[in-house]
C-alpha positions as CSV (number, residue, x, y, z in Angstrom):
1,X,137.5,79.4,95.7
2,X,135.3,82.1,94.4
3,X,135.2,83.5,91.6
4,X,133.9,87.0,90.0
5,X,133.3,87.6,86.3
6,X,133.3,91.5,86.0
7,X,131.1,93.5,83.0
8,X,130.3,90.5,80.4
9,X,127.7,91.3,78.0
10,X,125.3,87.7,79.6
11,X,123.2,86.5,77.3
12,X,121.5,84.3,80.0
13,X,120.1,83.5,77.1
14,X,117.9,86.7,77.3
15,X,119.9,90.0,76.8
16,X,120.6,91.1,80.1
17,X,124.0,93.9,79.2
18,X,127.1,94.1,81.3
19,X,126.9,92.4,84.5
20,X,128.8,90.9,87.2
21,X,128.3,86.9,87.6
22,X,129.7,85.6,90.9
23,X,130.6,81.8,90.8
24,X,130.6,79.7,94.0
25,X,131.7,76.5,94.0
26,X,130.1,75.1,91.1
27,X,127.1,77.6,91.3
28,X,126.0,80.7,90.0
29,X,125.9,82.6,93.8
30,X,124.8,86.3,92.2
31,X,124.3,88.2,88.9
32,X,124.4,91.7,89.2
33,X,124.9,95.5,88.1
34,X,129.2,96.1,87.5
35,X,130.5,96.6,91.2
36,X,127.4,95.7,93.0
37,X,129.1,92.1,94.0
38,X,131.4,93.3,97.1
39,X,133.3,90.1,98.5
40,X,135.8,90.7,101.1
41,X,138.2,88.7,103.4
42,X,138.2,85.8,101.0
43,X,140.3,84.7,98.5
44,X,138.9,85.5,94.9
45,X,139.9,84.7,91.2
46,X,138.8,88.1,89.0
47,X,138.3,87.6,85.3
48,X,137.7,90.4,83.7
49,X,135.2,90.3,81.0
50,X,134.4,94.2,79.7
51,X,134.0,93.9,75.9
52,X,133.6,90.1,76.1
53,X,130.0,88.3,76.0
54,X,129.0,85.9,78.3
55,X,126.9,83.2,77.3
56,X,125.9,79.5,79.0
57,X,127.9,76.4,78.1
58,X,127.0,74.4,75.0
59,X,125.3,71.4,75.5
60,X,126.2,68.7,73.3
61,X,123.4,65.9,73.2
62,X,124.6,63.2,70.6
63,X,128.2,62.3,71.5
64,X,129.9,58.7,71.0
65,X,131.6,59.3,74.1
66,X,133.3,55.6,73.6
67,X,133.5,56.5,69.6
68,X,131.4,55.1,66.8
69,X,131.9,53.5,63.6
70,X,132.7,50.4,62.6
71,X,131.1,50.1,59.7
72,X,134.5,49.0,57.8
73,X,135.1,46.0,60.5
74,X,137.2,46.9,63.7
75,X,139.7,48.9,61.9
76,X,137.4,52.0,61.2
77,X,136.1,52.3,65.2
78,X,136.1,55.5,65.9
79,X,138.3,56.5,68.8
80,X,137.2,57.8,72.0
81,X,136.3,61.6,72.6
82,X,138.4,63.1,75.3
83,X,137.8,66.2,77.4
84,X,140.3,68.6,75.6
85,X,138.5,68.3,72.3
86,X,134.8,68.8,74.2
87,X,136.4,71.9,76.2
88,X,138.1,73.3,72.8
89,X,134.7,73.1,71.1
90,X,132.9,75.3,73.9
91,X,130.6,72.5,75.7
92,X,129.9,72.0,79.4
93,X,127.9,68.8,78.7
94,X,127.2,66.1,77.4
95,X,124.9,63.3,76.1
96,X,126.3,60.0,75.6
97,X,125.5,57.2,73.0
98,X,126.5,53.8,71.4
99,X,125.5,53.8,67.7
100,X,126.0,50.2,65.1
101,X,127.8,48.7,67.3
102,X,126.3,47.8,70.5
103,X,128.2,44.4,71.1
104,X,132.0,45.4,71.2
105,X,130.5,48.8,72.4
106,X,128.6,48.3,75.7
107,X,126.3,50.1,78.2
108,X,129.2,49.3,80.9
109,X,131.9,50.9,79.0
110,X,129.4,53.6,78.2
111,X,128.8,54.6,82.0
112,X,132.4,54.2,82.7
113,X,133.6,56.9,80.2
114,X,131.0,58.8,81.0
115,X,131.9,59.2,85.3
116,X,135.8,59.4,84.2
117,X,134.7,62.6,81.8
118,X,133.0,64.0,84.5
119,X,135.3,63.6,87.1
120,X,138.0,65.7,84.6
121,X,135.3,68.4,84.7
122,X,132.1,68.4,82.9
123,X,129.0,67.1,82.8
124,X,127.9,64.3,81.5
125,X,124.6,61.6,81.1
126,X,124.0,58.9,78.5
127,X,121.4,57.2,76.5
128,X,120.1,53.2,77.0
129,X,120.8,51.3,74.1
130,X,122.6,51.6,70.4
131,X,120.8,51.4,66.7
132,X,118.7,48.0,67.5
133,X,115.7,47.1,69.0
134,X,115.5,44.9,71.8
135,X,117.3,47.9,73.9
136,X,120.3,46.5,75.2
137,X,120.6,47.9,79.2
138,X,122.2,48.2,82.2
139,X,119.6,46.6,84.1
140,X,117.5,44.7,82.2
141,X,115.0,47.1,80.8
142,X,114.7,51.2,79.4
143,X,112.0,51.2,82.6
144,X,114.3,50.1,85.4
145,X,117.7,52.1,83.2
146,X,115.9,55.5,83.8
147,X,114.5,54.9,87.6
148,X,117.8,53.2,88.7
149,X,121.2,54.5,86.9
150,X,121.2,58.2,87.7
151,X,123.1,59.5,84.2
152,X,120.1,57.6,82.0
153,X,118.3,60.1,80.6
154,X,116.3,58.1,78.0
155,X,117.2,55.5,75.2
156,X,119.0,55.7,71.7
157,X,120.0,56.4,69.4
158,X,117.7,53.9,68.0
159,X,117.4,53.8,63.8
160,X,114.9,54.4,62.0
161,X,114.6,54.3,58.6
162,X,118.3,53.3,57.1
163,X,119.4,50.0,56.5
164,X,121.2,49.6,59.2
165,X,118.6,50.0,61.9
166,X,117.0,46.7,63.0
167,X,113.9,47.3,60.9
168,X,111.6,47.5,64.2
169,X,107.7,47.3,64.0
170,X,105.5,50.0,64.9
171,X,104.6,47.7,68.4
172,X,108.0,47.3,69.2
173,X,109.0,51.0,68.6
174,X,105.8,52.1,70.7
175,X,106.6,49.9,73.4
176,X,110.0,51.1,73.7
177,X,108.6,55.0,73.4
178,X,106.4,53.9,76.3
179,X,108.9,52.5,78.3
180,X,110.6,55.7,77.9
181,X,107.9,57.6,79.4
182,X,106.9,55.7,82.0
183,X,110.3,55.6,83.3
184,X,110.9,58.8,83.0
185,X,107.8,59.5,85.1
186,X,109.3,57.0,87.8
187,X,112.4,58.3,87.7
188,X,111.9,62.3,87.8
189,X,113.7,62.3,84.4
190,X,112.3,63.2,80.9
191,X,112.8,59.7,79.4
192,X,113.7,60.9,76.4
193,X,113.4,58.4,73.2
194,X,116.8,59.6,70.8
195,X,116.3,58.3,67.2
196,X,118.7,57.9,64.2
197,X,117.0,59.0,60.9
198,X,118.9,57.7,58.0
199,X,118.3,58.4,54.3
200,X,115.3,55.6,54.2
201,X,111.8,56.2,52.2
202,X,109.7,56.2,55.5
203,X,111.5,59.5,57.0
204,X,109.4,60.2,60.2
205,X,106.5,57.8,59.4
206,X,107.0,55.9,62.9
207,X,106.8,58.9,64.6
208,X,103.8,60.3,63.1
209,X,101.7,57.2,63.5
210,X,102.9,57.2,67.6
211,X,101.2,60.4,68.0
212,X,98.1,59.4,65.9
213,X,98.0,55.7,67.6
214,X,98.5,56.1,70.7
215,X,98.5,58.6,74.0
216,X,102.1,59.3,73.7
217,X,102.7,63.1,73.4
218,X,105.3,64.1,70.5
219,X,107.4,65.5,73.3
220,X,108.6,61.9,74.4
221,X,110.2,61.1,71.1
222,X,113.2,63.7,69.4
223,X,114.6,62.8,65.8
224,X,118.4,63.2,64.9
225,X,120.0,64.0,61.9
226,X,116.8,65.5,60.6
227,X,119.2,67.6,58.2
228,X,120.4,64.3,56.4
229,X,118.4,65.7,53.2
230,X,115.9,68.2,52.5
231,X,112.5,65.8,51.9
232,X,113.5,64.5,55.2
233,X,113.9,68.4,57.2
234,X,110.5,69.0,55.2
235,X,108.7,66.5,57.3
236,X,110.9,67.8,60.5
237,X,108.7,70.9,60.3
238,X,105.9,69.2,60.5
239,X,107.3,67.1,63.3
240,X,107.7,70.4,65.1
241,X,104.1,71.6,63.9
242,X,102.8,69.0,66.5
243,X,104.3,70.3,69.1
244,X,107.6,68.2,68.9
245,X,111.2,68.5,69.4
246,X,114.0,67.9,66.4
247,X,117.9,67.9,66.3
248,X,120.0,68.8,63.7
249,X,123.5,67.6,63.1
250,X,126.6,69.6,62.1
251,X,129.6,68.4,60.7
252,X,131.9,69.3,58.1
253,X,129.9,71.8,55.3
254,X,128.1,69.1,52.7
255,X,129.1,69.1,49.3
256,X,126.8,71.7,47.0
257,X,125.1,68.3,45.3
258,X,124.5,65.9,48.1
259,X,121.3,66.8,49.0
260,X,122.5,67.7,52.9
261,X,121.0,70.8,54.6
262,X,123.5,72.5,55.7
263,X,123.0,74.2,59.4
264,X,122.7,77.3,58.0
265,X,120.4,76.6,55.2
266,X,118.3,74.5,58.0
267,X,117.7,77.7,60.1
268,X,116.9,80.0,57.0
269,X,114.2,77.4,56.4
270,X,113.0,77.0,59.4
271,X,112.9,81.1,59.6
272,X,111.8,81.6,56.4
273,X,108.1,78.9,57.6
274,X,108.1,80.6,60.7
275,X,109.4,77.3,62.6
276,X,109.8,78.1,66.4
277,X,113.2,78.2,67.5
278,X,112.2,76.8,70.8
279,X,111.8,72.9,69.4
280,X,115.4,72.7,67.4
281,X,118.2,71.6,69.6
282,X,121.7,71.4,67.6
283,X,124.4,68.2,68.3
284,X,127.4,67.3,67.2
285,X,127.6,63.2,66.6
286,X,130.8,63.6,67.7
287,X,133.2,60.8,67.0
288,X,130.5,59.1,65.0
289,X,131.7,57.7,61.6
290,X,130.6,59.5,58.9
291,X,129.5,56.1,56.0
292,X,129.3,56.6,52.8
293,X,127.4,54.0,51.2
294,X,127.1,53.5,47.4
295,X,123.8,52.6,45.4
296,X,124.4,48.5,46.3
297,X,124.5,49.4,50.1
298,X,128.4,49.3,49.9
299,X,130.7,51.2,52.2
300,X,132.5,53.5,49.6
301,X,133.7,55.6,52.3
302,X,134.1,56.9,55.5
303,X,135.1,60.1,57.8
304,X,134.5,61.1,61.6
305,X,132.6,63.8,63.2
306,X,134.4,66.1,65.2
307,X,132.8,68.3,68.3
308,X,134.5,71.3,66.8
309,X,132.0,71.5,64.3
310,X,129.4,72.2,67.0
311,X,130.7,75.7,68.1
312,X,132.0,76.5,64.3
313,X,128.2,76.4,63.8
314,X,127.3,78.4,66.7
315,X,129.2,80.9,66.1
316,X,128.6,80.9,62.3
317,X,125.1,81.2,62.7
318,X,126.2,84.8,64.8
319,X,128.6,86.5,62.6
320,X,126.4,85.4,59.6
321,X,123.3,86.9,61.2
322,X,120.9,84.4,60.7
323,X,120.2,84.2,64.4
324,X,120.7,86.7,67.3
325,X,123.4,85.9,70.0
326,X,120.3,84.9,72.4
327,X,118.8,82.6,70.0
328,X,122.3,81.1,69.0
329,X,122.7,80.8,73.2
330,X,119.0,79.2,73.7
331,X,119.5,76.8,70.8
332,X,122.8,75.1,71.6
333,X,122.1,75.5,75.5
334,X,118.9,76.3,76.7
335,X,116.6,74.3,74.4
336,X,118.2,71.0,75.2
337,X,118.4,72.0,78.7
338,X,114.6,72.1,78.9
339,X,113.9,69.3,76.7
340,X,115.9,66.9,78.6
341,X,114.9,68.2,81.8
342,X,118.5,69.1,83.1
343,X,117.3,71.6,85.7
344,X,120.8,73.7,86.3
345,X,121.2,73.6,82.9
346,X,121.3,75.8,80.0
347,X,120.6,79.6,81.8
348,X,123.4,81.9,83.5
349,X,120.9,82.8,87.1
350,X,121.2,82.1,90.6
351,X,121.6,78.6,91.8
352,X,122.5,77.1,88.2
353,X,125.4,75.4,87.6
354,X,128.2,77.6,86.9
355,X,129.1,76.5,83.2
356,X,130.2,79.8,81.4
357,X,131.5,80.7,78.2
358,X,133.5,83.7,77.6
359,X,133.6,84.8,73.5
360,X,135.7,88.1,72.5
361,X,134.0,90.7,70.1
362,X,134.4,88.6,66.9
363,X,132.5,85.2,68.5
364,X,135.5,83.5,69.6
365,X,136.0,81.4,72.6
366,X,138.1,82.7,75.0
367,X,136.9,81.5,78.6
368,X,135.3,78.2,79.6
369,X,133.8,77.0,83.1
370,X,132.1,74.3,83.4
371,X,130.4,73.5,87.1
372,X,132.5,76.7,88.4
373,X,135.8,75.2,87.3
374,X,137.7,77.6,84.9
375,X,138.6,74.7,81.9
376,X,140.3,77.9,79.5
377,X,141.9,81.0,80.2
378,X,142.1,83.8,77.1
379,X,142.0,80.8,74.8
380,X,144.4,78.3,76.2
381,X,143.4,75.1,77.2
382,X,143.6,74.2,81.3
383,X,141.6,70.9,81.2
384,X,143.8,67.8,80.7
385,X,142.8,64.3,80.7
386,X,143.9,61.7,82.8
387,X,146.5,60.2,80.6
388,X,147.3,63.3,78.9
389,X,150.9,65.3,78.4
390,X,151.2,67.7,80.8
């Protein structure tokens, strides 16, 4: 089947105006000038786009595919993400972690979800490991993970600096940054090292003496949930000052005194020191519990991130005007695209994969693709689950 998107506004993520985007297979085939794309004698699906903007798939890169949680004992595991709620919230892909738990969570189960949510239409990879160092694997090491297992894109999301990380040394935590790199290099892959930042006194400190200690560029190593507090998103911009890479988490808006960052209050900081948008990538934690912990270490509470929140925030960041459509597009697609390394990622041009969002004049999502497949139609939901009511 082929298929023709007529006169979108493609923000590929650089402003390109109306254009026609023809989708073969799961490929971009052409983008060109309205009515330039002449197709004839085949059968062809025509969306028509004029007034709509086009821009490339969000990708999600901090999911608990499997769920999270736990923290409350087995009856607060989060439950497992499925793809109606990652199509609803406007993604084409996804990253894949464990979190606490990596014993009644596993690397197995981990790979399993992910092939099953990619068989139902996107795409998806995963991370080695959980919170704790030793790395538990699917092979035996990080090294032999990210040359061997095709979706292993690096490890995490190791903790750092919250009580419930396994309080690793700088050795261990360079060792594992160079396992990531030199199986990256082995594997063709970035070999990416994800870490969890809690609320803890030492913020970034690890990552700061890696760079200063050893040959390992800040590149190799991204924080998470740098937006936690606002001491914490202080050092984040001088994580990004060395030429590093940080994500920020969304979720539901933080309460005026917690001392959270809110997404929007992140970017008007970074804007306001002249922070380059290219290093900031945006994720979700999706169906990661949400702890609260009380000043004796307690759980006092505890909620669940939702992948909703992910396109709430992009498109927030739009209609609020705090960032442009295109920077909106290359944060949430094309950033994480290139810091991971996902080549047909992240860009609406010839010979990427054909993921595709369609958003009407007020920033909402109307059409999805993902890997050419149409996953929503004016704002209805095609993509069902295995196991779901038809």
């Amino acid at each position: 089947m082929l298929t023709i998107i007529r006169e979108g506004n493609v923000f590929a993520p650089e402003p390109r105006g109306p254009k026609d985007i023809l989708i073969e297979g799961s490929r971009i085939g052409a983008v060109g000038e309205p009515g330039e794309i002449q197709v004839k004698g085949l059968d062809i699906q025509v969306v028509e786009a004029a007034g709509r903007i086009v821009v490339p798939g969000l990708i999600d890169t901090h999911v608990h595919i499997l769920g999270g949680g736990g923290e409350g004992g087995p009856a607060t595991r989060a439950p497992e993400i499925t793809i109606e709620d990652i199509v609803r919230s406007g993604v084409t892909t996804v990253i894949g972690c464990l979190g606490t738990d990596g014993v009644t969570r596993h690397m197995e189960s981990l790979l399993a979800k992910a092939r099953g949510l990619e068989v139902e239409g996107i795409t998806t990879f995963i991370f080695s490991g959980s919170y704790e160092i030793p790395v538990k694997t699917l092979t035996g090491s990080v090294r032999s993970d990210l040359i061997l297992i095709d979706k292993v894109v690096g490890a995490g999301e190791i903790a750092i600096s919250d009580h419930r990380s396994s309080q690793p040394t700088f050795d261990e935590f360079a060792r594992l940054a160079s396992e990531c790199r030199v199986g990256g290099m082995l594997g063709g892959k970035a070999g990416v090292l994800h870490c969890h930042l809690g609320d803890g006194e030492r913020k970034l400190g690890l990552l700061f003496q890696l760079i200063r200690q050893t040959e390992i560029p800040a590149t190799q190593v991204i924080p998470t949930h740098v937006n936690r507090n606002r001491p914490l998103l202080g050092e984040a911009m001088e994580w990004i000052r060395t030429g590093g890479f940080v994500d920020l988490t969304t979720g539901p808006d933080p309460e005026p005194d917690s001392g959270e960052a809110g997404i929007e209050e992140s970017f008007e900081l970074f804007l306001k020191n002249k922070i380059p948008m290219t290093n900031i990538t945006v994720s979700s934690d999706s169906n990661g519990s949400f702890p609260v912990f009380d000043e004796k270490g307690r759980l006092a509470c505890l909620t669940i991130a939702m992948q909703k929140d992910l396109f709430r925030k992009f498109r927030d960041l739009i209609v609020k005007k705090i960032l442009t459509v295109e920077e909106a597009a290359s944060v949430f697609s094309t950033n994480p695209a290139v810091f991971y390394r996902l080549a047909r990622k992240g860009e609406i041009k010839i010979g990427k994969d054909a993921d595709l969002l369609l958003l009407d004049k007020d920033y909402h999502l109307s059409h999805a693709f993902a890997r050419g497949r149409m996953m929503m139609a004016d704002g209805k939901l095609i993509a069902k689950g295995t196991f779901s009511q038809r």
